[in-house]
C-alpha positions in Angstrom: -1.5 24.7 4.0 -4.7 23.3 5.8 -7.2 21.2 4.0 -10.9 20.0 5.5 -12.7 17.2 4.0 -15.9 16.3 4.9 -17.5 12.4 5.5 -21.3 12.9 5.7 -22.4 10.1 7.1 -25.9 11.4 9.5 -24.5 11.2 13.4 -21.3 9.4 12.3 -20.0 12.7 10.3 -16.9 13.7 10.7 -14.3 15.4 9.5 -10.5 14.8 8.3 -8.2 17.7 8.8 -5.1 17.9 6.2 -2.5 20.3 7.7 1.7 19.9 7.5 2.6 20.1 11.0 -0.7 19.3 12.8 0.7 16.3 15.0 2.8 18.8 17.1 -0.2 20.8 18.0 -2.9 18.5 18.0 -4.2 18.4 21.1 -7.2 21.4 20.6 -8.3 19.8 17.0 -8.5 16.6 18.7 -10.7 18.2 21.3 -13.2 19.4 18.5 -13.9 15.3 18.2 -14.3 14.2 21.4 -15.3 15.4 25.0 -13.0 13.0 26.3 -10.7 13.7 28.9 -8.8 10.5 28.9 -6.8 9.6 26.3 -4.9 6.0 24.8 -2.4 6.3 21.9 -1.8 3.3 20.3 1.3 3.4 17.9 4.1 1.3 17.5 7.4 1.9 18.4 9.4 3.5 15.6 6.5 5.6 14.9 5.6 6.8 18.6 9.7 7.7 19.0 9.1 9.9 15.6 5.7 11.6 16.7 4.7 10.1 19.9 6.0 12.3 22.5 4.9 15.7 21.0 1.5 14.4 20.3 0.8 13.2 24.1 2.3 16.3 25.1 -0.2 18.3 22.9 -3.0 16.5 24.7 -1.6 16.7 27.9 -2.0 20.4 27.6 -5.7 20.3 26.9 -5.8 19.1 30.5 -6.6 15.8 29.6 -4.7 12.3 31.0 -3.0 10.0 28.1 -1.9 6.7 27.9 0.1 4.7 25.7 0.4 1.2 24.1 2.8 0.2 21.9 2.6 -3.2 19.8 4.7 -4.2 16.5 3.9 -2.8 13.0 3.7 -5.2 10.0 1.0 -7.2 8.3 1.6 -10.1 10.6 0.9 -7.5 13.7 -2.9 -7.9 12.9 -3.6 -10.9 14.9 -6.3 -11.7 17.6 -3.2 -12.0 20.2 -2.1 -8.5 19.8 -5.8 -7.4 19.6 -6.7 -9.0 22.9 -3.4 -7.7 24.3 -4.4 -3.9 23.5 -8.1 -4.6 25.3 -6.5 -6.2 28.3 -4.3 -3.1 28.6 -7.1 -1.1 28.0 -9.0 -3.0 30.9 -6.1 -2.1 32.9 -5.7 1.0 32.7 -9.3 1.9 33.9 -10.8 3.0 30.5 -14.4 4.0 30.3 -16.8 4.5 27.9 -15.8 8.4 27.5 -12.6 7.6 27.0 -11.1 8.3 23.5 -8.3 5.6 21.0 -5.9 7.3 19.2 -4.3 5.5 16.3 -0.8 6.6 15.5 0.6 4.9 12.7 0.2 3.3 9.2 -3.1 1.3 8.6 -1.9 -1.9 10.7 -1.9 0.6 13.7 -5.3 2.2 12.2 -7.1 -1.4 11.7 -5.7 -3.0 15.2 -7.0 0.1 17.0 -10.0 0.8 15.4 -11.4 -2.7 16.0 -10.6 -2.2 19.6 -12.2 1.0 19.7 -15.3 -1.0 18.5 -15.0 -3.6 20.7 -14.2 -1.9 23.9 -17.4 -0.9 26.5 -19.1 -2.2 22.9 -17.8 0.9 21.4 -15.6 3.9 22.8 -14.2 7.4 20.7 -11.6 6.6 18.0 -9.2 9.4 16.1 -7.0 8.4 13.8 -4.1 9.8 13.1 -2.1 8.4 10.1 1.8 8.8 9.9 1.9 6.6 6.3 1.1 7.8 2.6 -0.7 4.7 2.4 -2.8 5.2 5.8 -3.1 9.1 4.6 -4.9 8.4 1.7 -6.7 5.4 2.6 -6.7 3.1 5.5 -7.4 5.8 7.7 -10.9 6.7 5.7 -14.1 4.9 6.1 -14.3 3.0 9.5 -13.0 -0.5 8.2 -11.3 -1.7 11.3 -10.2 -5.9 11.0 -7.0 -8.3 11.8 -6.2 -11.2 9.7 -7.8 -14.1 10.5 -7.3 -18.5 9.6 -4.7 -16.9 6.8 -7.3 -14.5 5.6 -6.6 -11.0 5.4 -9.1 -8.5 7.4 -11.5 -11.5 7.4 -12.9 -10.7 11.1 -13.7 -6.8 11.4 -15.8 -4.5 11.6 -17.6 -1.1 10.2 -16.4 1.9 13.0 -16.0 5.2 11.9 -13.5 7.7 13.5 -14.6 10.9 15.3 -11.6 12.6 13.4 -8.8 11.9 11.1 -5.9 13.8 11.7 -3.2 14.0 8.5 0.1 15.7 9.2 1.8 15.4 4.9 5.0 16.4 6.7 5.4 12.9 8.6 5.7 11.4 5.2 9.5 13.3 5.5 10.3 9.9 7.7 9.1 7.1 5.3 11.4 5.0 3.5 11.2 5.5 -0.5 9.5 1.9 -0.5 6.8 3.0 2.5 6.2 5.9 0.1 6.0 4.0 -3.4 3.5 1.5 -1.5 0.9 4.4 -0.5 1.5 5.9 -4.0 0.1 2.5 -5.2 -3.7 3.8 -3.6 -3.2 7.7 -5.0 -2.9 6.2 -8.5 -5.9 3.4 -7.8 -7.6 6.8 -7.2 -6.8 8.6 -10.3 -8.0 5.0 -12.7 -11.3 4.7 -10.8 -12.5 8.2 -10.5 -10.2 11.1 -11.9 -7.6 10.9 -14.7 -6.0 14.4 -13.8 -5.3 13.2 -10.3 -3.3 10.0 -12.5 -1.6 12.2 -14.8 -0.4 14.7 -11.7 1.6 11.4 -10.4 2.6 10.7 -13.6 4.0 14.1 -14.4 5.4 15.0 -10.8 7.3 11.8 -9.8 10.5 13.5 -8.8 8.7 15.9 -6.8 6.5 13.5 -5.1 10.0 11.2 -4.3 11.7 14.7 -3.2 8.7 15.2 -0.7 7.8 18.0 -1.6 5.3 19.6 0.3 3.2 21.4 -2.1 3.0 18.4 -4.2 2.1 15.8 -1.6 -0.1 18.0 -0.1 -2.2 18.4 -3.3 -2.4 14.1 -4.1 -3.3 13.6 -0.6 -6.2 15.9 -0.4 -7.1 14.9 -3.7 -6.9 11.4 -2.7 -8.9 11.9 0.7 -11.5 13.6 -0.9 -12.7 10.8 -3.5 -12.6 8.4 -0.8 -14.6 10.8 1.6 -17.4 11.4 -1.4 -17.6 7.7 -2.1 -17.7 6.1 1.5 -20.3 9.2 2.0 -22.5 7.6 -0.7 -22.0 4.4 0.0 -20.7 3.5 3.6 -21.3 -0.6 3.8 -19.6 -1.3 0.5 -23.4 -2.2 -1.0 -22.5 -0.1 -4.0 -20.1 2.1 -5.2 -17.8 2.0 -2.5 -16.8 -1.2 -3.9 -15.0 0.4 -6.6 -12.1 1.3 -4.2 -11.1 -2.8 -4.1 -9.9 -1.8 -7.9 -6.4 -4.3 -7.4 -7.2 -5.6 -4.2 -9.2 -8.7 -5.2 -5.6 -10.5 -6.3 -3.8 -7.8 -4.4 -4.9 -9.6 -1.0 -4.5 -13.4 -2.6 -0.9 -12.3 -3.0 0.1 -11.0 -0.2 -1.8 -13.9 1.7 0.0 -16.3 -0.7 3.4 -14.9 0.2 3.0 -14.8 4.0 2.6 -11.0 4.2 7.1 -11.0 3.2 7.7 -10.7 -0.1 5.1 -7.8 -1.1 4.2 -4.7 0.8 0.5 -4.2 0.4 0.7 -1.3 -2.4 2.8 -3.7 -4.3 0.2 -6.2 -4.2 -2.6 -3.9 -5.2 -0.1 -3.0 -8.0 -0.1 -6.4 -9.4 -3.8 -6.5 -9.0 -4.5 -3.4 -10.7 -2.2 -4.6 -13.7 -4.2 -8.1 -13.4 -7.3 -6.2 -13.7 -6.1 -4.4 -16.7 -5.3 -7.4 -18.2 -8.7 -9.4 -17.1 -10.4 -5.5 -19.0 -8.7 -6.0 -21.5 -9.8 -9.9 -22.3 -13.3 -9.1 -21.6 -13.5 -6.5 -24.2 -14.6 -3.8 -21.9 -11.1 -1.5 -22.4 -8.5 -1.3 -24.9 -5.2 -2.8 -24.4 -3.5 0.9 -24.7 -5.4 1.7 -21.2 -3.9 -1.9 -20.4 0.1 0.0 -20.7 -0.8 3.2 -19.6 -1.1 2.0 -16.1 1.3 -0.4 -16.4 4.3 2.1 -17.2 3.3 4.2 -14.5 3.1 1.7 -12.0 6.3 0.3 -13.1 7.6 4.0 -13.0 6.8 4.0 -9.9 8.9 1.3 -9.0 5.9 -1.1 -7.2 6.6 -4.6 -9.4 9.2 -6.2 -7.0 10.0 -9.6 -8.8 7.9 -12.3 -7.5 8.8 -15.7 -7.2 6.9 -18.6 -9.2 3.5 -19.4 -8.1 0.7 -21.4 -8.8 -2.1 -19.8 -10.6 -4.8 -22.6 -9.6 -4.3 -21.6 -5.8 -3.9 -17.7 -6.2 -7.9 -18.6 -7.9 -8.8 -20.6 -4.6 -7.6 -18.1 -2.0 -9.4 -15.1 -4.1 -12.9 -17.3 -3.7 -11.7 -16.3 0.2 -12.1 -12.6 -0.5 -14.5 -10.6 1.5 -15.7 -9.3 -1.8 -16.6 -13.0 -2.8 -20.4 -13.1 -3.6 -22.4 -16.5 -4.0 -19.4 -18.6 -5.1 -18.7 -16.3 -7.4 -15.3 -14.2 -7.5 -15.6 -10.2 -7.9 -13.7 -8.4 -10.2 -13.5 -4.4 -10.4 -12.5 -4.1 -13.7 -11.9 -0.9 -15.8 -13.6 0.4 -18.8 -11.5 3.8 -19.3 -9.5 5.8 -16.8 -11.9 7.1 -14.3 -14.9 4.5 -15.2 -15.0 1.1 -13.5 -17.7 -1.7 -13.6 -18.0 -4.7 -11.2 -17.9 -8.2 -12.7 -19.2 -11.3 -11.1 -19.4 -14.1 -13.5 -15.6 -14.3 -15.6 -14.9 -17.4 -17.0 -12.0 -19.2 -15.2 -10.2 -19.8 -18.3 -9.9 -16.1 -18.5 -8.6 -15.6 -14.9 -5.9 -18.8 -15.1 -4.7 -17.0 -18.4 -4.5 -13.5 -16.7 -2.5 -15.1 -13.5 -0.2 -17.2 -15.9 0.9 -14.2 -18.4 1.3 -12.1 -15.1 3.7 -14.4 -13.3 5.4 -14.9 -16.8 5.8 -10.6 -17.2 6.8 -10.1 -13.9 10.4 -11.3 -13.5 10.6 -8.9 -16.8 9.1 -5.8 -14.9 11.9 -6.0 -12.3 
């Protein structure tokens, strides 16, 4: 099965190349990307045990020299000490403006090696090569690059588009079932924002998809890729449309920056935020509180609403006035008007939001 999707953005096009099995014999696509004969992976080390190897080896026989740097994995791994630790090795080694970054690895990898990439020689050759649902269907698309920053997730970043991005469906095989629920979180985000058949194959194909099956996971991940690839396409700085792919993420990120990055993986966040957004829909008036349970039971399904311990609503508000997405003081919300249709809203009444935040944290130790 081999899948291409296109990003058409003028002399930053590129394409992303869905095939089971491509990391193993990578090294000629990769070549289609780049003229560079010098190579970096950067993975981390559970990841580069699993694919590593065979992926440097692939390059190697392109005739082309590789190096590797391997740094942790995790949320807290997005730091400006292990971004300056990958440039310093980078320095090092000798790279030089043709030289080329490969990101093996979920989206930590992706986001900590794409922000080099930028950074480097102001701006070296980055592939990505995603080894997570989540960084499949996702992280890897769209050139945001960032590490957390004062206790602000992806607060200092930047806009760097890859040359390629390389999905192999058959290194999903190696997730745990919770790395897999978590990128499931983003197929189904997909499905509410821009295509209810996509939401009701997840619904309807849940033991396949837990089963990895091949067929099946090929099919939501192409799916997947290829919203995101039309969307960024029209709208690459997040100026319009492409802002409908933060649907969850506004409370999503307040969470998991409430939490300390432990208690919630990041789909499990954007889980509760997409469930907060139903609800913050459903008080507005702009969607029907049947739309409201429909995503809920799939979610829950799904298995994404870990319990979460007691919080306090007032300062989940304040850290979401920290959100990238934050626009003259003002918080904002994608909200949802029907399953594929969602509006932006700047100007909810914090009444509304408190109540939202309280009757979550009051449901959740019930969705457990």
């Amino acid at each position: 099965m081999y899948k291409r999707i296109n990003v058409q953005l003028d002399s930053r096009s590129y394409a992303i190349h869905i095939e089971n099995g491509s990391l193993s014999r990578s090294g000629k696509r990769l070549k289609t990307a780049t003229k560079s004969k010098r190579f970096l992976i950067l993975s981390a080390p559970p990841v580069f045990k699993l694919f590593g190897n065979s992926l440097r080896k692939s390059i190697q026989r392109t005739n082309a020299r590789v190096d590797c740097i391997l740094v942790p994995d995790g949320e807290r791994a997005k730091s400006e000490k292990n971004l300056f630790f990958i440039l310093k090795k980078m320095a090092l080694f000798g790279l030089q403006k043709d030289s080329c970054l490969i990101a093996l690895g979920g989206g930590v990898i992706g986001d900590l090696g794409g922000l080099a990439a930028s950074l480097y020689m102001r701006g070296i050759d980055f592939i990505q090569c995603p080894t997570t649902l989540l960084a499949q269907v996702d992280a890897s698309i769209g050139g945001k690059t960032a590490i957390d920053f004062a206790g602000i997730k992806n607060l200092v970043g930047a806009f760097y588009q890859p040359k390629m991005v390389l999905i192999d469906p058959l290194a999903l095989k190696t997730l745990t079932e919770r790395q897999l629920k978590t990128g499931l979180a983003e197929v189904v985000k997909y499905g509410i924002i821009k295509d209810e058949k996509l939401f009701t194959k997840v619904e309807n194909n849940l033991s396949l998809i837990f089963k990895r099956d091949p067929e099946t996971l090929f099919s939501i991940i192409s799916r997947s890729c290829a919203i995101k690839a039309a969307i960024v396409s029209a709208d690459e700085r997040e100026s319009g449309k492409r802002a409908w792919l933060n649907y969850g993420h506004t409370l999503g990120h307040a969470l998991e920056s409430y939490f300390g990055y432990q208690i919630l993986t990041h789909g499990e966040a954007i889980a509760y935020g997409m469930w907060f957004a139903g609800l913050l829909s459903s008080r507005m008036g702009i969607c029907n509180e049947h739309f409201v349970q429909v995503q809920y039971r799939l979610l829950k399904s799904i298995g994404l609403f870990r319990k979460l311990p007691r919080f306090d609503p007032g300062k989940i508000y304040e850290k979401m006035f920290l959100d990238k997405k934050a626009r003259n003081g003002k918080i904002q919300f994608v909200l949802t008007r029907k399953m594929g249709l969602v509006t932006i809203q700047k100007n909810i009444p914090r009444p509304i939001i408190l109540s939202a935040l309280t009757q979550l944290q009051a449901e959740s130790s019930e969705s457990y």
